[in-house]
C-alpha positions in Angstrom: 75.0 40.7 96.9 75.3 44.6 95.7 77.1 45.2 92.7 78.0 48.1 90.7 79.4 48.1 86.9 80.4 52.1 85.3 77.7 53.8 88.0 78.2 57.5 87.4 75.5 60.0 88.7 74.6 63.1 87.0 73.4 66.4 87.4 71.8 68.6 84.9 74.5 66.9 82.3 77.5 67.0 84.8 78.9 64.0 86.7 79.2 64.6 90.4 80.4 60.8 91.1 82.0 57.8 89.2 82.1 56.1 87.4 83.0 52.9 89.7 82.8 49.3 89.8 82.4 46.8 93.0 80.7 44.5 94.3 79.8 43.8 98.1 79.1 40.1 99.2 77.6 39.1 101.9 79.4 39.3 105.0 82.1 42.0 102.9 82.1 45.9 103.9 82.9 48.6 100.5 84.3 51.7 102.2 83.4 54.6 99.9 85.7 57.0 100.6 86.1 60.5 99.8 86.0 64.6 100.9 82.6 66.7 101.2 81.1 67.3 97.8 83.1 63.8 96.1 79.7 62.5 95.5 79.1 59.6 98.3 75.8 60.2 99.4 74.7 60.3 95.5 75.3 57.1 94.7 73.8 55.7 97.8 71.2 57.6 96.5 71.5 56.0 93.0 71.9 52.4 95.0 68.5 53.3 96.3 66.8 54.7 93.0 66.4 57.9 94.3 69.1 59.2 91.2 67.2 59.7 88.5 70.1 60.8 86.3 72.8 57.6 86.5 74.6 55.6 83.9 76.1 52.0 84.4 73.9 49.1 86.4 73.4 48.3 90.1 72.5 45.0 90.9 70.7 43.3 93.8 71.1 39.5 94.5 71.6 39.7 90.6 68.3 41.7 90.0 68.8 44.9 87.6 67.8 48.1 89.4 65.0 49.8 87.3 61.6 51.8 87.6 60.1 48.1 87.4 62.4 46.7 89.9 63.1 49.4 92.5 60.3 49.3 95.2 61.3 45.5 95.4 64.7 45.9 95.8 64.3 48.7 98.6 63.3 45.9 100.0 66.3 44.0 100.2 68.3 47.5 101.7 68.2 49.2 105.4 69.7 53.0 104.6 71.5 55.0 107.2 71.4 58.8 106.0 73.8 61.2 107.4 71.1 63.2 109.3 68.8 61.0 111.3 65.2 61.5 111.1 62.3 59.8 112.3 59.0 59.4 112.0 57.8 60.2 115.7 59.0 61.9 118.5 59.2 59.6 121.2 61.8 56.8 121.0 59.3 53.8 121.2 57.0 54.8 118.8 59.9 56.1 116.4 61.4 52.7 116.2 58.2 50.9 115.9 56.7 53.1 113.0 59.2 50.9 110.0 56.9 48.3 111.3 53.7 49.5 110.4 55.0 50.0 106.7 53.4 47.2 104.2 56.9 46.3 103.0 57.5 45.3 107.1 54.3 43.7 108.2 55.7 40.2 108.2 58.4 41.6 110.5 57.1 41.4 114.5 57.6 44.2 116.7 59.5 42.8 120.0 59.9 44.9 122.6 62.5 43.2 124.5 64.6 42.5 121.6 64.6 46.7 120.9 65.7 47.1 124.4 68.9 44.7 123.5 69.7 46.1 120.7 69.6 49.6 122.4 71.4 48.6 125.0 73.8 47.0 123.1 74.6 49.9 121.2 75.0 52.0 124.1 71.9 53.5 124.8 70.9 51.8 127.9 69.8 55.1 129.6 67.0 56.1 127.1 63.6 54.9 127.5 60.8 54.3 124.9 59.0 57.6 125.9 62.1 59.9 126.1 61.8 62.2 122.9 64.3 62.2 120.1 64.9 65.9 120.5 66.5 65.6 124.3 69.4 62.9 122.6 72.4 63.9 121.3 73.7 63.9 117.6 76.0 60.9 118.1 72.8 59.0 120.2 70.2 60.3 117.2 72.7 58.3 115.2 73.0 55.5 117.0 69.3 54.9 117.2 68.5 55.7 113.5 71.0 52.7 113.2 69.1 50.5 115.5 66.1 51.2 113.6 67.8 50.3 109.9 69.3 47.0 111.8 65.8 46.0 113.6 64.5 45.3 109.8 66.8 42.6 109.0 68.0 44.0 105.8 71.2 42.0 103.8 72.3 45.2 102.8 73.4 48.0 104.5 73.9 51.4 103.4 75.7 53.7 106.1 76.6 57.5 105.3 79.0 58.6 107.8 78.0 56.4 110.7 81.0 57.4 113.1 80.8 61.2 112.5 79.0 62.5 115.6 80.5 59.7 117.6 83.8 59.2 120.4 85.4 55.8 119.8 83.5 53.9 122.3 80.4 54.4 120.5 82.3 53.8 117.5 82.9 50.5 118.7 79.4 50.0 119.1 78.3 50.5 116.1 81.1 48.0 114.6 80.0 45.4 117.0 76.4 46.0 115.9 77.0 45.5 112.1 75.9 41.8 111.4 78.4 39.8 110.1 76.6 38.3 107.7 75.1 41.8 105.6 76.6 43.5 102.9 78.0 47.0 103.6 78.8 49.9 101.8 79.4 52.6 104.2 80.8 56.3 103.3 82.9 58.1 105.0 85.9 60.7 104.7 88.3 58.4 105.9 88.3 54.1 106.0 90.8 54.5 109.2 88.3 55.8 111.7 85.2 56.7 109.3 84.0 52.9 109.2 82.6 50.8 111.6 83.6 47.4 111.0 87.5 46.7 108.5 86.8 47.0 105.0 87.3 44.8 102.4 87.9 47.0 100.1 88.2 50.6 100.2 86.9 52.8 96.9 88.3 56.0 97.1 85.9 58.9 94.7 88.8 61.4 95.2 90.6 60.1 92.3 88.6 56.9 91.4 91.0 54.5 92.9 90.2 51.2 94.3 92.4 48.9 96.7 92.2 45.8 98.6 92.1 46.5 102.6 
């Protein structure tokens, strides 16, 4: 479980987001909504201890986030940025890389399983030695999402999964999500910005929170 209690981020003394107050179970999807600028993608940041300047608490499976607890809790988190990058630049060795990472070395690298997942999300025509730089923005997104989901994290961050994407792929991406991870996904808009049908929609232009 993911929750948040009075999270605000700040910024040389200034608060660019919050405060706000959720919590995500498992199986539940958070859409944090909100125009450019409203301060989404700083408290995924802050989710991911990568705020230094935050108030309130964020808590993992009931584990305080702190300097002692972070790299353990990173752990428990697969992170879709807005702007994919990877860490080679063919697609094969790209998606294996997470692998080779000591906090992933008891996960096993399966080849055929990568091609499902690919093809599942629409990307049957790439191969493991295309490069990343002849895909387009929406498939650079949807691989940098396989790659988050091939780690089996519980929680899932996703900052504006569907923006480079037609609705097909959009439906993709929704089917992808497993049911059973916690989501908290930003996006301008919960209507067409989210994969899968919030639970609850937090809106940072205005701090308002509703049921979906």
């Amino acid at each position: 479980m993911l929750r948040l209690t009075d999270v605000a981020v700040h910024v040389a003394g200034r608060c660019i987001a919050g405060p706000v107050s959720f919590a995500a179970q498992p199986g539940q999807t958070i859409a944090l909504t909100g125009p450019s600028g409203s301060g989404k993608s700083s408290l995924l940041n802050a989710i991911l201890g990568f705020a230094p300047e935050f108030q309130g608490a964020v808590e993992i499976d009931g584990c305080l986030l702190n300097s002692a607890s972070v790299r353990s809790l990173r752990r428990r988190i697969a992170y879709l940025p807005q702007d994919a990058s990877f860490l080679a630049a063919q697609v094969g060795a790209a998606l294996e890389a997470p692998f080779l990472f000591r906090a992933n070395r008891e996960l096993q690298w399966d080849r055929d399983r990568v091609r499902m997942r690919l093809d599942a999300m629409g990307l049957a025509r790439i191969g493991f030695d295309d490069t990343i730089e002849t895909l387009s923005g929406g498939e650079r997104q949807r691989l940098a999402l396989v790659s988050a989901l091939l780690l089996e994290r519980p929680i899932l961050l996703l900052d504006e999964p569907c923006a480079a994407l037609d609705v097909d792929a959009a439906e993709a991406v929704g089917a992808a999500i497993p049911s059973s991870a916690a989501v908290l996904c930003a996006c301008h808009d919960a209507g067409g910005g989210c994969p899968v049908a919030p639970t609850q929609v937090v809106d940072l232009n205005g701090q308002t929170e509703r049921q979906a």
